[in-house]
C-alpha positions as CSV (number, residue, x, y, z in Angstrom):
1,X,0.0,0.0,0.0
2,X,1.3,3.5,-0.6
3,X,0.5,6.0,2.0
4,X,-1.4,9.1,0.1
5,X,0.0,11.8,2.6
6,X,4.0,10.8,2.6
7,X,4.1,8.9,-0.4
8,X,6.0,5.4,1.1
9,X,5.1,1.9,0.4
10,X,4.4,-0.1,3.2
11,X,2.7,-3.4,4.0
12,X,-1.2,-2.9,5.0
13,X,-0.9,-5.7,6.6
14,X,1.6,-4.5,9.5
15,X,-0.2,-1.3,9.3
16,X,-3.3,-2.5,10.7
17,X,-2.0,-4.2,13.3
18,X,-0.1,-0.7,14.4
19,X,-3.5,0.9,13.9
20,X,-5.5,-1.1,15.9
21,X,-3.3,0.2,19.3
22,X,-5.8,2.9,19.4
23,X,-8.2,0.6,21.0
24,X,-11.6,2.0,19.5
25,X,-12.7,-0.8,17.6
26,X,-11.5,-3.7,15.6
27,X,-13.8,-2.1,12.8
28,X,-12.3,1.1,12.2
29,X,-12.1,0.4,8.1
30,X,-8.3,2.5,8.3
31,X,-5.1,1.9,8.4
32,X,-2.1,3.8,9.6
33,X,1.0,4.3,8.1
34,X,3.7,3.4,9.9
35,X,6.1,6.1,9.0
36,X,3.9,9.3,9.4
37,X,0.9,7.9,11.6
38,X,-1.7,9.4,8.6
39,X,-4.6,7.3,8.9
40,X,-6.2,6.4,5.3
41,X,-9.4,4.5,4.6
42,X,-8.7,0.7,3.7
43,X,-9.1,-0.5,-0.1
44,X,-11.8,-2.3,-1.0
45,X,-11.2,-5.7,-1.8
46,X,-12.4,-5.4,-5.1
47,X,-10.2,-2.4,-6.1
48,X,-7.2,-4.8,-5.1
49,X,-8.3,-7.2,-7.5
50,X,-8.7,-4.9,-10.3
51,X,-5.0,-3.4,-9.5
52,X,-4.3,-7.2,-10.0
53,X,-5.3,-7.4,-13.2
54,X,-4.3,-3.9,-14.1
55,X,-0.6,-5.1,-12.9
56,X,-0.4,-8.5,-15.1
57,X,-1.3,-6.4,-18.5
């Protein structure tokens, strides 16, 4: 995942799991980025797959 605000690629997958420190919810729908601390809005699942696709062509 890139991070919109600093511009670094990061795995959203660590990122959630730094995110969810904040203890409000498990269902929070962001994730932070580990560098900056910007929060961001999770990608939909089916915009990942299309980036697939996009990505192979």
């Amino acid at each position: 995942m890139n991070c919109p605000f600093c511009g670094k690629d990061f795995d959203e997958e660590l990122a959630e799991k730094e995110c969810r420190q904040c203890n409000v919810f498990s269902a929070c729908r962001k994730v932070e980025c580990p560098y900056c601390g910007y929060q961001s809005p999770r990608k939909p699942k089916s915009l990942k797959w299309l980036n697939k696709i996009k990505d192979k062509k």
